[in-house]
TORKOL-4160 file (C-alpha; in steps of 0.2 Angstrom, whole numbers, padded with zeros to 4 digits, m for minus):
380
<pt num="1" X="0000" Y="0000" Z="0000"/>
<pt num="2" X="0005" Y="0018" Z="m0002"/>
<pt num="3" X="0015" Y="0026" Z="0013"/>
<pt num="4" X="0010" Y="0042" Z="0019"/>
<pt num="5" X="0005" Y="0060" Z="0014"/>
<pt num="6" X="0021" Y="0069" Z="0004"/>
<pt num="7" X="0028" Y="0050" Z="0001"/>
<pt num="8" X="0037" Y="0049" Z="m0018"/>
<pt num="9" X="0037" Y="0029" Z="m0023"/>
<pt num="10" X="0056" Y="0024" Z="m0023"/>
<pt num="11" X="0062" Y="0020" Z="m0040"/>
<pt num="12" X="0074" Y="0007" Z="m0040"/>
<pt num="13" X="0083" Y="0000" Z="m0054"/>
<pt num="14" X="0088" Y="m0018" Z="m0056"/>
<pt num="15" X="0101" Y="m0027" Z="m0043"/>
<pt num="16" X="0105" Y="m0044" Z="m0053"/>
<pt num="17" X="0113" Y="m0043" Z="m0071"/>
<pt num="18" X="0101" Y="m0047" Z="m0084"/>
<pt num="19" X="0097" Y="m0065" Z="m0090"/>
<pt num="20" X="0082" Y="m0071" Z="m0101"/>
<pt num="21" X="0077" Y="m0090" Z="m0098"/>
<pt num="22" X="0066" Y="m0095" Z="m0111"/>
<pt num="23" X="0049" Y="m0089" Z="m0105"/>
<pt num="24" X="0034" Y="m0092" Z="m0117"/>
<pt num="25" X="0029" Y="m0077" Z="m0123"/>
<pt num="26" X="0027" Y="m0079" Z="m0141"/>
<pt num="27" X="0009" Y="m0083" Z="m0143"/>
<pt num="28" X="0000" Y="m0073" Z="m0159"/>
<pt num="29" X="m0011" Y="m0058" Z="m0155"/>
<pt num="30" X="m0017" Y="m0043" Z="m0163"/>
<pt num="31" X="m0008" Y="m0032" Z="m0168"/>
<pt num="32" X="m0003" Y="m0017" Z="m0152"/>
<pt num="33" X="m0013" Y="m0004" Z="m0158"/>
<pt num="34" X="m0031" Y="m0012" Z="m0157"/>
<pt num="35" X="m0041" Y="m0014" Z="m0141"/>
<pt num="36" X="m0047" Y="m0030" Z="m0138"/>
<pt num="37" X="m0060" Y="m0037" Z="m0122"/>
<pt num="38" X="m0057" Y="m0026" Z="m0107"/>
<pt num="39" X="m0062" Y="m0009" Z="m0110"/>
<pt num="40" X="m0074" Y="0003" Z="m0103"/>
<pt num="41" X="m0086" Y="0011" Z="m0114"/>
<pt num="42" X="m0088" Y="0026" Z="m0102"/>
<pt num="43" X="m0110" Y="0024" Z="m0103"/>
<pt num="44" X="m0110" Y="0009" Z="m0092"/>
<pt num="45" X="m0105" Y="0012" Z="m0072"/>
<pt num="46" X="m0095" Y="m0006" Z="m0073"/>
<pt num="47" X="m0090" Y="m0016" Z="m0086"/>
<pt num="48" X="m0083" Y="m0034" Z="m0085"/>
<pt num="49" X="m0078" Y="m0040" Z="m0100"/>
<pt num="50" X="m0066" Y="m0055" Z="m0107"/>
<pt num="51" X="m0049" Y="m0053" Z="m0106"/>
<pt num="52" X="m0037" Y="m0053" Z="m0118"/>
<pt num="53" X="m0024" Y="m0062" Z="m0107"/>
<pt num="54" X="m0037" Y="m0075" Z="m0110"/>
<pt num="55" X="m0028" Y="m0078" Z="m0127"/>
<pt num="56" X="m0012" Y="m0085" Z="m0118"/>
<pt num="57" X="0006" Y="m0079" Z="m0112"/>
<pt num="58" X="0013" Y="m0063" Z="m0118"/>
<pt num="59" X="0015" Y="m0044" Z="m0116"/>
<pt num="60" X="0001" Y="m0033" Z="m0114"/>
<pt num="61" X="0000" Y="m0015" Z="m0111"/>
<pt num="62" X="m0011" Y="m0002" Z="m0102"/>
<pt num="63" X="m0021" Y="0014" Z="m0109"/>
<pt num="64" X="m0034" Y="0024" Z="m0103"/>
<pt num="65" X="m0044" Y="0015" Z="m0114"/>
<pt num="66" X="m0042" Y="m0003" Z="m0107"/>
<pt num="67" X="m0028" Y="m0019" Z="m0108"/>
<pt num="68" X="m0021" Y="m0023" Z="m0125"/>
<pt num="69" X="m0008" Y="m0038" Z="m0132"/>
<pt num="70" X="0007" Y="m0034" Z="m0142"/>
<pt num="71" X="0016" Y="m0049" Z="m0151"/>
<pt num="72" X="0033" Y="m0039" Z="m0143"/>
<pt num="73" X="0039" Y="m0024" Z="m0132"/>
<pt num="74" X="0046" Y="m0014" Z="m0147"/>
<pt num="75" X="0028" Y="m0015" Z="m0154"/>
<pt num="76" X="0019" Y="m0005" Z="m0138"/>
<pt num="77" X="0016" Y="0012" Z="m0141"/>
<pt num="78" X="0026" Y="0026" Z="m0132"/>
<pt num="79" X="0015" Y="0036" Z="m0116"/>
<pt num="80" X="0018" Y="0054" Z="m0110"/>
<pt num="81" X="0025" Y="0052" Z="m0093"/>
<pt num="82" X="0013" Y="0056" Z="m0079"/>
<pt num="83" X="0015" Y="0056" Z="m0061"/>
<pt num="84" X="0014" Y="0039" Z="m0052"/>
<pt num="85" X="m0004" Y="0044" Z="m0045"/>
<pt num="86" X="m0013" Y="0049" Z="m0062"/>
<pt num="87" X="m0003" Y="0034" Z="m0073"/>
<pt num="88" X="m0013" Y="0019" Z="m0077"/>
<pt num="89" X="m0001" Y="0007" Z="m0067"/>
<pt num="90" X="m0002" Y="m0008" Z="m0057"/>
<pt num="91" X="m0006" Y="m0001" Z="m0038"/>
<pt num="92" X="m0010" Y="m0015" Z="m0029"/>
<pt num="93" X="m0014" Y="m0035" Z="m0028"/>
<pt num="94" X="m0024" Y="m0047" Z="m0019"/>
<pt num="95" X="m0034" Y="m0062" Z="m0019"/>
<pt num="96" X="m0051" Y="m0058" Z="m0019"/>
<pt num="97" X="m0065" Y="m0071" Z="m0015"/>
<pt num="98" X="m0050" Y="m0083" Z="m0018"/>
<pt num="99" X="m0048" Y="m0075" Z="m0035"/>
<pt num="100" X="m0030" Y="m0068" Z="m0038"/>
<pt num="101" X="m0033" Y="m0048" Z="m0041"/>
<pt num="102" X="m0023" Y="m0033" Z="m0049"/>
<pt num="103" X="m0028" Y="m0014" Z="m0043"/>
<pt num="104" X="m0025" Y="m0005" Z="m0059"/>
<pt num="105" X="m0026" Y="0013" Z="m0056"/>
<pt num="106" X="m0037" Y="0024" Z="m0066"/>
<pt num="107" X="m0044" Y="0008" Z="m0076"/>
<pt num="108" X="m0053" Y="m0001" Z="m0060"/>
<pt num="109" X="m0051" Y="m0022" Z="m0054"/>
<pt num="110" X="m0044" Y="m0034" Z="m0064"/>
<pt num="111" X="m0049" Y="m0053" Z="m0061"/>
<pt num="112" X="m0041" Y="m0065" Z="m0066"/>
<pt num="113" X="m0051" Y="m0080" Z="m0065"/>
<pt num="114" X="m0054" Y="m0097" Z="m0057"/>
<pt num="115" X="m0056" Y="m0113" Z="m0063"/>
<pt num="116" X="m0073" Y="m0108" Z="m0067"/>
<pt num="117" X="m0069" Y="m0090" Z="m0075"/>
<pt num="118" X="m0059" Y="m0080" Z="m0086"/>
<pt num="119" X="m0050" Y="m0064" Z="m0084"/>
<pt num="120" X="m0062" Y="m0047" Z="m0083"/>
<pt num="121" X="m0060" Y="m0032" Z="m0078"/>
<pt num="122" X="m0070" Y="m0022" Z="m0069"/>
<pt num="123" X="m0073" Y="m0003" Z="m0070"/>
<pt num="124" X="m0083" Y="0012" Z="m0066"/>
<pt num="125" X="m0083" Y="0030" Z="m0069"/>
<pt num="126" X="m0075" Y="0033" Z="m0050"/>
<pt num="127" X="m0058" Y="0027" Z="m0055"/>
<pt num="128" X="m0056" Y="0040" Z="m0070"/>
<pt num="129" X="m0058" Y="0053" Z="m0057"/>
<pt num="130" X="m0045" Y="0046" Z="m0043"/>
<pt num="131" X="m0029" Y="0040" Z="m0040"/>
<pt num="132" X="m0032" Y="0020" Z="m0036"/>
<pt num="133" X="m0021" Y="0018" Z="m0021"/>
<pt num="134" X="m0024" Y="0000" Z="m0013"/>
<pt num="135" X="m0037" Y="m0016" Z="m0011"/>
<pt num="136" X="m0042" Y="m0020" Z="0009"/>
<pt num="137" X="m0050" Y="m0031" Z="0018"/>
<pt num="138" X="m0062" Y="m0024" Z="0031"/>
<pt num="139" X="m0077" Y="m0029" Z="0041"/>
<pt num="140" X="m0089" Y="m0024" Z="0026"/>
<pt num="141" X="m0080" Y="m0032" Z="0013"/>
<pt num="142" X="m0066" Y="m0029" Z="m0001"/>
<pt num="143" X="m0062" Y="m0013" Z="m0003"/>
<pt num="144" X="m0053" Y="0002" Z="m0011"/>
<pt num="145" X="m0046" Y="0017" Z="m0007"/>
<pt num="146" X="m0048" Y="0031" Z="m0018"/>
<pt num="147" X="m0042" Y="0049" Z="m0018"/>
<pt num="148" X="m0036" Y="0063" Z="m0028"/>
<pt num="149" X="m0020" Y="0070" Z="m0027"/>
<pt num="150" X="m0019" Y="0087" Z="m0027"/>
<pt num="151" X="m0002" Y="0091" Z="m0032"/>
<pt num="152" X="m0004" Y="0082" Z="m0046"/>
<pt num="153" X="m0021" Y="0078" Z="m0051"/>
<pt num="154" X="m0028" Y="0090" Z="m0066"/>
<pt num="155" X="m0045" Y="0091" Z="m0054"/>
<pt num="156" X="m0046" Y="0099" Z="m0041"/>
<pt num="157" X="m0047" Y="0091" Z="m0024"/>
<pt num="158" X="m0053" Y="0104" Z="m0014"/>
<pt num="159" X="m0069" Y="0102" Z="m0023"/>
<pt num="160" X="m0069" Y="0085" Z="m0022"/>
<pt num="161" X="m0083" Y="0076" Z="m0011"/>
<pt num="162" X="m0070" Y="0068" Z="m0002"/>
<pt num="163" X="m0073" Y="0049" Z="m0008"/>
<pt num="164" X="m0061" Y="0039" Z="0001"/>
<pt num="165" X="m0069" Y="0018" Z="0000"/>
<pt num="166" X="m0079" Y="0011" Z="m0013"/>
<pt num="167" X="m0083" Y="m0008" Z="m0010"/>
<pt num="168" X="m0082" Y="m0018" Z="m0022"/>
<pt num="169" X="m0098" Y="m0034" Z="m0023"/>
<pt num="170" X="m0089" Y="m0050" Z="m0030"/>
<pt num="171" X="m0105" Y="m0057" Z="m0035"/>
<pt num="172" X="m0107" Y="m0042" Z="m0047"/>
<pt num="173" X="m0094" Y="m0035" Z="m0052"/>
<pt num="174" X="m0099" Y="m0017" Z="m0047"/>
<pt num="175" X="m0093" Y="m0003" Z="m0033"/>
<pt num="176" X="m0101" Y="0008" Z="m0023"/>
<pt num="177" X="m0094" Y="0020" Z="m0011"/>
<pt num="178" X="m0095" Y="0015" Z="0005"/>
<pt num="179" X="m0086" Y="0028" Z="0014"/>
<pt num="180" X="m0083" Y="0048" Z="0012"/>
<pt num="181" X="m0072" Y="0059" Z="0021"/>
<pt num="182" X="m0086" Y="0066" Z="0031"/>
<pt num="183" X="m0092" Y="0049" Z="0036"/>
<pt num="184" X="m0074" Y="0049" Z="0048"/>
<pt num="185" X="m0081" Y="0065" Z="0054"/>
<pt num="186" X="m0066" Y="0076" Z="0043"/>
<pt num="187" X="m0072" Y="0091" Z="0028"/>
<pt num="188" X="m0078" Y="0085" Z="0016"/>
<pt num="189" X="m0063" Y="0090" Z="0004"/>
<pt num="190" X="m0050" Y="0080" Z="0014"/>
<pt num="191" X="m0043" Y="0064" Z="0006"/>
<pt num="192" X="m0037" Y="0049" Z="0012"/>
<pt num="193" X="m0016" Y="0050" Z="0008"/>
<pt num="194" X="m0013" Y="0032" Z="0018"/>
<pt num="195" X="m0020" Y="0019" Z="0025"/>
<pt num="196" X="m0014" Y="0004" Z="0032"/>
<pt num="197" X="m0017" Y="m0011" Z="0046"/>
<pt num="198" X="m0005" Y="m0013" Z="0058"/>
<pt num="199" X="m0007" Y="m0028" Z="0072"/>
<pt num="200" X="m0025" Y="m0024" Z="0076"/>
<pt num="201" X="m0025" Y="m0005" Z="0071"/>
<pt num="202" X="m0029" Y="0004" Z="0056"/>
<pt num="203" X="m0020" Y="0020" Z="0053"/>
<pt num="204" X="m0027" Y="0033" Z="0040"/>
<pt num="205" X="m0020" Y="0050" Z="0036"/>
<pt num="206" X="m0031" Y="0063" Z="0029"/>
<pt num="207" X="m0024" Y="0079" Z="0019"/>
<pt num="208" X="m0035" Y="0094" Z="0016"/>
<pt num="209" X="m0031" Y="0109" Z="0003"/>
<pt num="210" X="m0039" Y="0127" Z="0006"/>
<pt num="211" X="m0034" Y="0144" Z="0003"/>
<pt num="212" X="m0018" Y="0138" Z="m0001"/>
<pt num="213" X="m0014" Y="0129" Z="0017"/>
<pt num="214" X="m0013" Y="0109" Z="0019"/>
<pt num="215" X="m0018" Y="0100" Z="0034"/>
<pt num="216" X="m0015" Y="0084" Z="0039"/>
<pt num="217" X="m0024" Y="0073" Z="0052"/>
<pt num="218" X="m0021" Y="0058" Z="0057"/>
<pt num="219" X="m0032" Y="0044" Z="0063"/>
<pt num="220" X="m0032" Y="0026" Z="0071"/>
<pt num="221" X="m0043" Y="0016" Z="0077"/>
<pt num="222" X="m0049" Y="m0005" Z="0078"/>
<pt num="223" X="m0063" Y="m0006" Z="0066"/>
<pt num="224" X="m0071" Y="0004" Z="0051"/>
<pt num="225" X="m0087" Y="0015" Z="0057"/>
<pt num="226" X="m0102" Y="0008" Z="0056"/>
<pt num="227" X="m0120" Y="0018" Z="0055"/>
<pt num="228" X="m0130" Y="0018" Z="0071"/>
<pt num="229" X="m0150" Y="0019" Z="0074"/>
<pt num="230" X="m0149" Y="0038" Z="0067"/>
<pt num="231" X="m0139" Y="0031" Z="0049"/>
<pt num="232" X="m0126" Y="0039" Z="0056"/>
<pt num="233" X="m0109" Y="0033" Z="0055"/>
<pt num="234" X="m0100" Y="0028" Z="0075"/>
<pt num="235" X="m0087" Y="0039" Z="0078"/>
<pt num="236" X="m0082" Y="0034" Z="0096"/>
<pt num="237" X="m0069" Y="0019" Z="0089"/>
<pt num="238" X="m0060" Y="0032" Z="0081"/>
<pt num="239" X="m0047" Y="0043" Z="0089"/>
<pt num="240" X="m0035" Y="0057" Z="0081"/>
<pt num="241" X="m0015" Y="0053" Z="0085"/>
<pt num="242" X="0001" Y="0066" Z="0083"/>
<pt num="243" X="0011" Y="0064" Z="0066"/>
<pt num="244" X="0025" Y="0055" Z="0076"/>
<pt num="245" X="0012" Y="0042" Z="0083"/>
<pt num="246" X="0007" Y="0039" Z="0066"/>
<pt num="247" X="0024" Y="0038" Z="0057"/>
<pt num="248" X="0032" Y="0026" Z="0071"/>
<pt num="249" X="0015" Y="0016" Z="0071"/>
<pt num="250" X="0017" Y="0014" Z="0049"/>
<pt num="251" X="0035" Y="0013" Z="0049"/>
<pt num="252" X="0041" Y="m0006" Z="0038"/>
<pt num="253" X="0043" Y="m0019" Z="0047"/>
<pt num="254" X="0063" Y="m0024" Z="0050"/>
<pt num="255" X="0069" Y="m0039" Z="0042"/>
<pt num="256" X="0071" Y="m0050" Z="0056"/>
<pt num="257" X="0054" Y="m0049" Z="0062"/>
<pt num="258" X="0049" Y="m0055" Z="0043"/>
<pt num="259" X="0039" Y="m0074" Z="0040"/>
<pt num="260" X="0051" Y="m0087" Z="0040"/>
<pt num="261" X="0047" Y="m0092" Z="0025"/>
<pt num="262" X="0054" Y="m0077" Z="0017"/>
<pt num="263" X="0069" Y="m0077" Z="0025"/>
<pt num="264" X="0072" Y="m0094" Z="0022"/>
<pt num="265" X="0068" Y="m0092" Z="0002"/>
<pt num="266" X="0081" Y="m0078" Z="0000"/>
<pt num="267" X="0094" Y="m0086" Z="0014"/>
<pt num="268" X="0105" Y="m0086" Z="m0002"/>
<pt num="269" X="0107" Y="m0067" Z="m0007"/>
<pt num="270" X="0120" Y="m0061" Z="0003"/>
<pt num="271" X="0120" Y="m0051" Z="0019"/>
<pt num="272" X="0125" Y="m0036" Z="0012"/>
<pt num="273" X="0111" Y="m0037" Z="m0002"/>
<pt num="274" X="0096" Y="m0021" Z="0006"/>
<pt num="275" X="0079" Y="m0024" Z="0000"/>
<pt num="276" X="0062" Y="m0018" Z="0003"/>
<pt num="277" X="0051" Y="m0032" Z="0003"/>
<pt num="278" X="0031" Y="m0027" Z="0000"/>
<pt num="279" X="0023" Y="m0042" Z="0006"/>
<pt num="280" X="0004" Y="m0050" Z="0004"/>
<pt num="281" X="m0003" Y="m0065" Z="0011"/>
<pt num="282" X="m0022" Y="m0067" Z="0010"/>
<pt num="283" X="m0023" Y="m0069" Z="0029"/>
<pt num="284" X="m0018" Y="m0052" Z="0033"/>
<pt num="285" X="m0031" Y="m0036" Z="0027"/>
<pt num="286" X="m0018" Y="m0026" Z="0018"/>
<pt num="287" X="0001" Y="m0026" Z="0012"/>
<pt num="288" X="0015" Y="m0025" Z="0023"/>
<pt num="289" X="0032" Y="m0019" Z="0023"/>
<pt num="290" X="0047" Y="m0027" Z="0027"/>
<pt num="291" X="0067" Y="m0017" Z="0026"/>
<pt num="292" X="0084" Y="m0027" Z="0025"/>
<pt num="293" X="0097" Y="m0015" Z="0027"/>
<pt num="294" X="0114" Y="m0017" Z="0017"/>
<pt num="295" X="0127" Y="m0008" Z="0005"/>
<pt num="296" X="0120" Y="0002" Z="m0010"/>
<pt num="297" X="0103" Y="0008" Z="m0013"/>
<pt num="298" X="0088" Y="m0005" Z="m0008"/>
<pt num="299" X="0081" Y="m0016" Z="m0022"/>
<pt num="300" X="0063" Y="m0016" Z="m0023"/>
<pt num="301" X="0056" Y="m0033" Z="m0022"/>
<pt num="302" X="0036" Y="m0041" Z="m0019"/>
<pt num="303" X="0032" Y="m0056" Z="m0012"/>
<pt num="304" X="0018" Y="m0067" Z="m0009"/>
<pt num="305" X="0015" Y="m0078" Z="0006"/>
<pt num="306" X="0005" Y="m0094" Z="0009"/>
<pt num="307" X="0004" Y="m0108" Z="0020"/>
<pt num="308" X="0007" Y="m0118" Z="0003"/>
<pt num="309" X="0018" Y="m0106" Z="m0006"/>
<pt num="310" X="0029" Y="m0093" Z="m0003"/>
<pt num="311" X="0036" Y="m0081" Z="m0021"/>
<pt num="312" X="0045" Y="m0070" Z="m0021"/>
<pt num="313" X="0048" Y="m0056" Z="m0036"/>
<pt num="314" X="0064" Y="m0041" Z="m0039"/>
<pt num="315" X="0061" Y="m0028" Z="m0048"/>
<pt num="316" X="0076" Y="m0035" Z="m0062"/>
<pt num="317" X="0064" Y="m0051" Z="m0064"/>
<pt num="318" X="0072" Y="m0061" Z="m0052"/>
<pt num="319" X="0059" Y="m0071" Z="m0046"/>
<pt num="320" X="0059" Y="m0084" Z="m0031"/>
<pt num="321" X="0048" Y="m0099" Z="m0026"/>
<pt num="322" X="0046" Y="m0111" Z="m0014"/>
<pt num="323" X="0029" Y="m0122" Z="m0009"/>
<pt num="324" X="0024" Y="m0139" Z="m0009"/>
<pt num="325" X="0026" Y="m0143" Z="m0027"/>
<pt num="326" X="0046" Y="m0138" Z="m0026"/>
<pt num="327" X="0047" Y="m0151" Z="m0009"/>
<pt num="328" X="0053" Y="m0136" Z="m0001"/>
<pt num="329" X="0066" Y="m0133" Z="m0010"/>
<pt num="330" X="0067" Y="m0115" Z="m0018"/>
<pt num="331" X="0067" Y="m0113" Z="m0036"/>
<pt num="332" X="0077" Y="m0095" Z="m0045"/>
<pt num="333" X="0071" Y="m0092" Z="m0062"/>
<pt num="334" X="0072" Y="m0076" Z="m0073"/>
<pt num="335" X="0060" Y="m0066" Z="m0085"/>
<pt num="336" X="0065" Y="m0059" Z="m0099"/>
<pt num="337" X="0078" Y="m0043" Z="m0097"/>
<pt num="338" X="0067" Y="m0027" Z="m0098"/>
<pt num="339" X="0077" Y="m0011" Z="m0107"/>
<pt num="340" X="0084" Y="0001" Z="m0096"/>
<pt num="341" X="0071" Y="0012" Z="m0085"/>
<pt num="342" X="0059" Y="m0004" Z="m0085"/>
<pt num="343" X="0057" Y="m0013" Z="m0068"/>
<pt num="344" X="0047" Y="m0026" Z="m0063"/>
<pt num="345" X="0033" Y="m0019" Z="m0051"/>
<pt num="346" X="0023" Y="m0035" Z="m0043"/>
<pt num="347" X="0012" Y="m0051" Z="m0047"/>
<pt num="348" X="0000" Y="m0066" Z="m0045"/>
<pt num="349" X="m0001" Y="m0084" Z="m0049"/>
<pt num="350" X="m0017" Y="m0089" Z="m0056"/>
<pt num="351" X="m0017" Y="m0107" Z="m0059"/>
<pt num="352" X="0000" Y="m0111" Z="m0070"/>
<pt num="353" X="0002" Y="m0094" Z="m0077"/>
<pt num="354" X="0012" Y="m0078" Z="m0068"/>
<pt num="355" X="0005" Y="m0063" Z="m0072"/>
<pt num="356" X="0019" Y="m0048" Z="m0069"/>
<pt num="357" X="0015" Y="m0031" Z="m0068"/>
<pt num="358" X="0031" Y="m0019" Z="m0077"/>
<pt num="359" X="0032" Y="m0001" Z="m0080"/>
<pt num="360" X="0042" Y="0011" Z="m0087"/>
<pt num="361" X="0049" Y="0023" Z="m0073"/>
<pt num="362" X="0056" Y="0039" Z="m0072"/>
<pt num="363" X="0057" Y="0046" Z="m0055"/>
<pt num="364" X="0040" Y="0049" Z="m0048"/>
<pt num="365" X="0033" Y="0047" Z="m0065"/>
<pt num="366" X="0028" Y="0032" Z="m0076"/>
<pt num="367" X="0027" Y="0030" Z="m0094"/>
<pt num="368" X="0024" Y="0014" Z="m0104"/>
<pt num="369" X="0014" Y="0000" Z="m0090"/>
<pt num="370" X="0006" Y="m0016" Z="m0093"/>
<pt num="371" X="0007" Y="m0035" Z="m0090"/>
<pt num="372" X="0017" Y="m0049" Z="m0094"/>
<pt num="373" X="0009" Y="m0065" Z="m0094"/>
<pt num="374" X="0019" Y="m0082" Z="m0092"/>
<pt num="375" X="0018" Y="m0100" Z="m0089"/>
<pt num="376" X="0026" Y="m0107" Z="m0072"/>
<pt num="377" X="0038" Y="m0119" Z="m0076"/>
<pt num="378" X="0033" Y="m0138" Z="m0074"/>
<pt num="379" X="0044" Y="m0139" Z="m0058"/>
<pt num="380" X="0035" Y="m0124" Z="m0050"/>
């Protein structure tokens, strides 16, 4: 999940030198320039559509207007650099109804089927209009955080009404917002910046813009509001906490204090090797952060945690695996080398395919972003 309010995502460039192992990739698609399956026409509030990742392994790429295959990377068209908040990106995964999930900002949910489904993605008219930040689990349900940025966002926040969840109905495939600013007893205009679930805790941060002053306030509490007799939302769970409480409370998680499984999985790197690790596991309600220390700058890194599996992805493609299928035993393989300024940015596994998120970074901006789809080796 996104860190707090002034935050910058740290761009990282790859650690390992770059190796391709032969990685299916080749199927035939149309060619990059046409949109095919998951697009959203703008008329209907959701739209779930096949996917075109249904066709098989390769690249794909994002636009405003939806998820489209190219038969190669040279053939994806060039994108203006936006800032990270208003680029349609990868934000965030989970597993949703036991359904493996990307966040895809500006576009909406992405699905990507089960053994009785196919990949769709789901839209509404909310996302256009807001950065995507992060999929949550919470006493009502999946949810998402939504808000705008206003340093970068063409819209204005201020006049915003301060839209902060949207849940999102599995059975179909729609959203509806769930929570404003005003319903955690803020203005109207502030937005959600961060949100995270630490231990028991939730912590938000909440900025508000006016007349040219920012504010910030900071809130935890055990459980999300819920309205009382009066449709009103229970305020008395939530209590307001001093910028230090709330930085020290968020800070990532140290090293040593990580699952076993990760550190057994990467017990190979050596010790001087610093990382941030963004780890998911589908028993805890949102991502957490874990910090190795070392020489150099950190390499970025997402992993996946299960009592069956544990993966583990670098941003250079370097990607980690270990679960029942492996005896135990990890298993390194690469994906194919991305140019320079490409990274890796995070995944899931859906059945026997690895679907990798990548994007095309400059600083706090991102240019070209999509997919690639590939089959796990037999071994894996």
């Amino acid at each position: 999940m996104l860190g707090y309010c002034g935050y910058i995502m740290k761009r990282t460039f790859p650690l390992f030198a770059a190796f391709i192992i032969l990685l299916s990739a080749g199927c035939a698609h149309k060619n990059a320039g046409t949109t095919t399956g998951m697009t959203g026409n703008g008329t209907n509030p959701t739209t779930q559509a096949t996917a075109p990742i249904a066709q098989g392994a390769g690249w794909y790429y994002f636009s405003t207007e939806g998820i489209h295959p190219a038969k190669n990377p040279s053939e994806i068209p060039s994108r203006a650099f936006l800032p990270w908040t208003e680029a349609v990106r990868v934000s965030d995964i989970a597993i949703v109804n036991n359904v493996p999930s990307l966040l895809i900002n500006k576009l909406g949910l992405m699905t990507c089927g089960s053994d009785n489904g196919v990949p769709a993605l789901h839209t509404d008219p909310l996302f256009s209009a807001s950065t995507a930040a992060g999929i949550y689990q919470t006493e009502t349900g999946t949810e998402i955080r939504l808000y705008r940025n206003s340093f970068f966002s063409e819209s204005d926040a201020s006049a915003g009404t301060g839209i902060c969840m949207a849940n999102y109905d599995f059975n179909t495939g729609k959203f509806s917002v769930s929570m404003t600013s005003s319903d955690f007893g803020l203005d109207a205009s502030s937005q959600c910046v961060s949100l995270d679930r630490i231990g028991s805790m939730w912590y938000a941060a909440f900025k508000l813009e006016k007349a040219g002053k920012v504010d910030f306030t900071y809130l935890e509490f055990d459980a999300f509001p819920k309205k009382n007799d009066s449709s009103a939302f229970d305020l008395s769970g939530i209590r307001k906490i001093s910028s230090e409480s709330f930085q020290k409370s968020v800070a990532p998680f140290s090293w040593k204090d990580a699952p076993q499984q990760l550190i057994s999985i990467l017990s190979g790197l050596p010790e001087t090797t610093a990382f941030n690790l963004k780890v998911y596991s589908p028993s805890a309600r949102s991502t957490q952060t874990y910090v190795r220390p070392g020489d150099g700058t950190p390499v970025d890194g997402y992993a996946y945690v299960t009592d069956k599996l544990t993966a583990v992805l670098f941003s250079d493609g370097t990607f980690y695996y270990a679960g029942d299928k492996t005896g135990g035993k990890t298993q390194i393989s690469k994906l194919p080398a991305l140019s320079a300024g490409y990274v890796y940015t995070n995944f899931v596994i859906s059945g026997k395919s690895l679907l990798t998120s990548w994007e095309e970074q400059r600083f706090f901006e991102t240019g070209r972003a999509g997919l690639l789809v590939t089959t796990l080796p037999d071994e894996l």
